[in-house]
N, C-alpha and C positions, 0 to 999 in steps of 0.2 A: 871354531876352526882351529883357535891356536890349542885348545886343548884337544883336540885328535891326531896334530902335530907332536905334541907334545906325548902322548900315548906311543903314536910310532916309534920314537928317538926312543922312549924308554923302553919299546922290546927289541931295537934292534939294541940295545946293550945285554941281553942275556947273550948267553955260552950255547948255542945248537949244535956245537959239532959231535958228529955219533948221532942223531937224531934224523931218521930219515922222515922225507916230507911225505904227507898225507894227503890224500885228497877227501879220505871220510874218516869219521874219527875212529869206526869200525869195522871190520874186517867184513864184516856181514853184508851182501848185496839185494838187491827186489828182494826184498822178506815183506813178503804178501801174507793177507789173512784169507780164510776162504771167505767167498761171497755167501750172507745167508741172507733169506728171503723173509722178509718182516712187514708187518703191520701196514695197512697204508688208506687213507681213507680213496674215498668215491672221486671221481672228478666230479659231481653235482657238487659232493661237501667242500671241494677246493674251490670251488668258482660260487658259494654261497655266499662269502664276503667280499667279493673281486669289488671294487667300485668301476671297471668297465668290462665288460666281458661280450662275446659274442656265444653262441651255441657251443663250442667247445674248448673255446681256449682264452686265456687272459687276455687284455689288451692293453696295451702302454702307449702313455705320449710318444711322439716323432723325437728322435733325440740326437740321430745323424742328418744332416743336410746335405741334400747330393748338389 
């Protein structure tokens, strides 16, 4: 903790004036890739190693408690 302290103190001593604040480091906004459609196996080949599975879908232990 005291070295993050210590971090702080040592950039509030640089000179920022003239320096407008940022919120991204880059001008650039949502710069998306397009969507492409690729490879994918079967859901039989997905559920072939499941250790619990039912007809179509995985199954996981209970892990919320109501």
């Amino acid at each position: 903790m005291q070295q993050m302290i210590g971090f702080i103190e040592k950039l509030q001593e640089l000179d920022t004036s003239g320096i407008d604040p940022l919120m991204h480091l880059t001008e650039e906004m949502n710069v998306l890739r397009q969507d492409e459609v690729k490879g994918s196996v079967s859901r039989e080949e997905a559920l072939q190693n499941a250790a619990l599975k039912n007809e179509s879908f995985f199954m996981v232990p209970k892990v919320i408690k109501k």
